[in-house]
N, C-alpha and C positions, 0 to 999 in steps of 0.2 A: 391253404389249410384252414383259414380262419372262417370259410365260407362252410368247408367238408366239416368242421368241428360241431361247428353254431349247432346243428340240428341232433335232436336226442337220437338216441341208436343205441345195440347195443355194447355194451366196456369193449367186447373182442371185434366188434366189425370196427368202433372206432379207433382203437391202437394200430389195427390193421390201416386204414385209411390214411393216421397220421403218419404210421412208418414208411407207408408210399411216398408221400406228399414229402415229405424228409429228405428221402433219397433225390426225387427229383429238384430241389431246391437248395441243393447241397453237393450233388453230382459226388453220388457216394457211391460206392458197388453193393453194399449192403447196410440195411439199419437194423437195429436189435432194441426192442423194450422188454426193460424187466423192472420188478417189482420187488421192493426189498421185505424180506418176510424175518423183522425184527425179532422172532421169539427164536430161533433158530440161526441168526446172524447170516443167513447170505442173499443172495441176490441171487432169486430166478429170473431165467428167459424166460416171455410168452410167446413173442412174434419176431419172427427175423425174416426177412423179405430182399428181394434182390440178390446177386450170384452169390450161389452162398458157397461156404467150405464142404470139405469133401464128408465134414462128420455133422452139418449141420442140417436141420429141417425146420421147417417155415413155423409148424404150431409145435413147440419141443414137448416132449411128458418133463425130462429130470434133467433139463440143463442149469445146473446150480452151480454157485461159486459162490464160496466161503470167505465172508469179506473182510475178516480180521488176514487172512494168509496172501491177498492181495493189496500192494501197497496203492494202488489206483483206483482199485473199488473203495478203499480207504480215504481217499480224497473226495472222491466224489459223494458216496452215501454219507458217510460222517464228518468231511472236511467241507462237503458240502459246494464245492467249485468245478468247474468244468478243466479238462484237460486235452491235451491232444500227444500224440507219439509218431514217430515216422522210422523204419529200419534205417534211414541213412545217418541216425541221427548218436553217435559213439555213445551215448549217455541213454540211451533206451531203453524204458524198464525191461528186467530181465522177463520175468510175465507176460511182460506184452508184448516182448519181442517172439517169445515162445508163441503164442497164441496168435499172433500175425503171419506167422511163418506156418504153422496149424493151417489157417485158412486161407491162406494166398496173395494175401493184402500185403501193403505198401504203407500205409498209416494208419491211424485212428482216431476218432476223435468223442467224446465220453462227456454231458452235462447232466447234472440231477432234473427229476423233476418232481416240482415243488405242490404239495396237496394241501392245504390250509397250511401253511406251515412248516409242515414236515416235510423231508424226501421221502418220496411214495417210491421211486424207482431210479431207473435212469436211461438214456436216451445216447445208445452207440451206435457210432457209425463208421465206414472204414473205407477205403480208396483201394484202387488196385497199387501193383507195384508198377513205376513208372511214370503213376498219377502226380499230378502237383498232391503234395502233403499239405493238410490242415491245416490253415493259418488263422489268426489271429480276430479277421474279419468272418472266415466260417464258424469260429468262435462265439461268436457275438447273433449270428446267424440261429446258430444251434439254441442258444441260450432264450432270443427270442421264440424260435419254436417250443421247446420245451416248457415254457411259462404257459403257452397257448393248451398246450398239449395237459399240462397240469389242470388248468380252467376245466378243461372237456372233463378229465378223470374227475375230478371233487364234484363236475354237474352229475353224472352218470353214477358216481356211488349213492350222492344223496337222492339220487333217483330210484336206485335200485334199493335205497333203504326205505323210501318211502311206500314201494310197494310189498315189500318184505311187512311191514308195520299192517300195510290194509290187510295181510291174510296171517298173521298170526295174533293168539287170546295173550294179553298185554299179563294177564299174572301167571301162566303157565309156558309161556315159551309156546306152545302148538300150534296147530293148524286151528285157525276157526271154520264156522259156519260157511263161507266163502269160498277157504280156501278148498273144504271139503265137499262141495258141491263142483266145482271143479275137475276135482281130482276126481272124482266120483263119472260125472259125463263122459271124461277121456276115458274110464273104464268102460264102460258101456259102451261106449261109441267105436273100441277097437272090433274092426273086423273077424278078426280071427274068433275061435269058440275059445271061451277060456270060463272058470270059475271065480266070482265074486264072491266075496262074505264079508257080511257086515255086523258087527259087535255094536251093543249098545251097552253104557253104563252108565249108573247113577249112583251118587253115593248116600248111605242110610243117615237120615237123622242129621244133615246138615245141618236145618235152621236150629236143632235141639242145640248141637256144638253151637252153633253164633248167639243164641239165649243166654246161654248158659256160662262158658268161655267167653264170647266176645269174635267180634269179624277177625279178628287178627291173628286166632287158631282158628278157624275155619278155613282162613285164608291158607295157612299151611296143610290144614290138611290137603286143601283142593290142588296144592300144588304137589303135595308127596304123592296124590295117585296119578295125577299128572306122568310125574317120572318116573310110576312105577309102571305103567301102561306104554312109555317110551324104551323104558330098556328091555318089556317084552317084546317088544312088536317091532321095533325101529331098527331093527336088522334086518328084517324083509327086502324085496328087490322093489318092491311097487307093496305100497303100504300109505295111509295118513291118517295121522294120530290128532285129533280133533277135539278141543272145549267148544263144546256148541249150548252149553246153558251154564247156570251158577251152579252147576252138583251135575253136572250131564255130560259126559262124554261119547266120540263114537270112533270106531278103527271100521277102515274101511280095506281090504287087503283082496287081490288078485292072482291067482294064479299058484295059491300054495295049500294044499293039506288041511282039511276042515278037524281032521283029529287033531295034527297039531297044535291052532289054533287053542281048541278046545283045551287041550292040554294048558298052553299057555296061560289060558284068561283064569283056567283054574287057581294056578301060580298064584297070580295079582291075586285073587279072592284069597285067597291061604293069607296072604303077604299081607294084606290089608285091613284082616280080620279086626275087630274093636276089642277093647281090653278084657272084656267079661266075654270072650271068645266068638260071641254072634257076628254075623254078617258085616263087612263093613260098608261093603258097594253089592249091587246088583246087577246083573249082566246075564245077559240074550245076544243069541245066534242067529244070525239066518244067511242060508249061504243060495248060489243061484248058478247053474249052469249056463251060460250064454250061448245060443248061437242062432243062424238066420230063421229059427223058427219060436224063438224065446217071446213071450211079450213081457218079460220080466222091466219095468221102469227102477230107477235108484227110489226113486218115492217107494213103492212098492214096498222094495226091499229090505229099506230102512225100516218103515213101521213093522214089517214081518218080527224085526231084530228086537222093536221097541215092547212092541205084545211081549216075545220074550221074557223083555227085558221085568214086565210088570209082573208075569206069572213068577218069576225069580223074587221079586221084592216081596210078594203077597207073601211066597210060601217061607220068607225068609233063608232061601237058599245059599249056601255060603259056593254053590259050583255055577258056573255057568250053562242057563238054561237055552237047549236049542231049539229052533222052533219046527217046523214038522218042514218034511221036504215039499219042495214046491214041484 
């Protein structure tokens, strides 16, 4: 496991890997990782592997259990120690005799796993009926894995936090430059015909508010449009909501309704307006039919949105201007 762990991948191939590698080094009939989701008190599955019960599946959507009403989950998330149970055993929790007998198994055996610190989840595993029951030495076994298994998860989140940080704008929470260049080629690049449009905004008289006020209302402004460009748009199916300058935004969206849009960005303009009722941002349209005979590039498309965008600022437009069909 320490060999399968060592190498980056991603969090679900490697949960997946270690719960194999579990079973075989433990000669368990099944292992189970899950992940304790603190604001909500229980503990989901994600991966369960090996013969499973007759209500179980390998990747679960909604296998939860509420860990205040389980005396065992209780131990191990919050008591923080490893445990084991077996049906032959007069004194076995009432829970986990239920749930044993659920699945077909003969024992159990349950240790946290530990993420800077804290218990991130926890690491089960179960025998058939029949089997030698969990002893004391598989104990010690589990515990060592699960520490292992812990290392991996604490590498792989700060991993996947690290890349989360290169494609999102550090004062608005968004998409940056990056990420929207990205997210922009996989649009293009899907084969199928589909609709592109792309919005361009900027907001009026920034550095006037930073002169004036000072960076630290400017700074709130840039994030109130931020979030106000997020709660129009950020229900779409395929969408990304983007700070690509200091007063510059762009939405880039696929596959839906150039009226509605339009509709939409008008909203934010309404929404945004400045005190003495003028313009508060500027915003251009351009949208683009895709298919094998298009030469439409995301460059292209973009600056189409941006022209827009400029003929909107010049006439001091409080709607969003679209730019002429391509």
């Amino acid at each position: 496991m320490a060999h399968a762990l060592a190498t980056s991948s991603p969090l679900s191939s490697m949960l997946e890997t270690a719960a194999e590698e579990a079973r075989t080094t433990l000669f368990a009939a099944s292992v189970s990782v899950s992940c304790v989701e603190s604001l909500q008190g229980v503990l989901r599955t994600i991966i369960n592997v090996g013969e499973l019960g007759p209500d179980e599946v390998r990747w679960p959507q909604d296998e939860v259990y509420v860990i205040g009403e389980v005396g065992r989950l209780e131990q191990a998330v919050r008591g923080r120690t490893a445990w084991t149970e077996n049906l032959g055993d007069p004194d076995c929790d009432p829970f986990e005799r239920e749930l044993l007998l659920r699945l077909g198994k003969g024992s159990s055996l349950a240790t946290p796993i530990f993420v800077d610190g804290y218990v991130w989840g926890e690491l089960y595993l179960t025998r058939h009926l029949g089997s030698t029951p969990f002893d004391a030495e598989a104990v010690s076994y589990a515990e060592v894995l699960s520490a292992m298994l812990g290392a991996a998860v604490a590498r792989s989140l700060r991993e996947a936090a690290l890349v989360e940080v290169a494609r999102r704008d550090p004062l608005t929470g968004l998409s940056n430059r990056r990420e929207l260049d990205e997210r922009a080629e996989r649009m293009f690049g899907d084969p199928m015909t589909r609709t592109v449009t792309v919005l361009s905004i900027d907001i009026n008289d920034l550095k006037e508010v930073n002169d004036t006020h000072g960076h630290a209302r400017g700074d709130v402004l840039i994030h109130s449009v931020g979030r106000s460009l997020q709660e129009a748009f950020g229900d779409l199916s395929d969408v990304c909501v983007a700070r690509v300058g200091g007063d510059e935004y762009t939405v880039v969206v696929a596959d839906h309704p150039v009226a509605d849009l339009v509709e939409r960005m008008n909203a934010v303009c309404c929404a945004t307006s400045a005190p003495d009722g003028s313009a508060g941002i500027s915003a251009g349209l351009a949208a683009s039919t895709l298919d094998g005979a298009t030469t439409t590039t995301p460059t292209g498309l973009f600056a189409a949105a941006d022209r827009a965008q400029y003929a909107a600022k010049r006439s001091r437009s409080r709607d969003v201007v679209v730019a002429p069909q391509w």
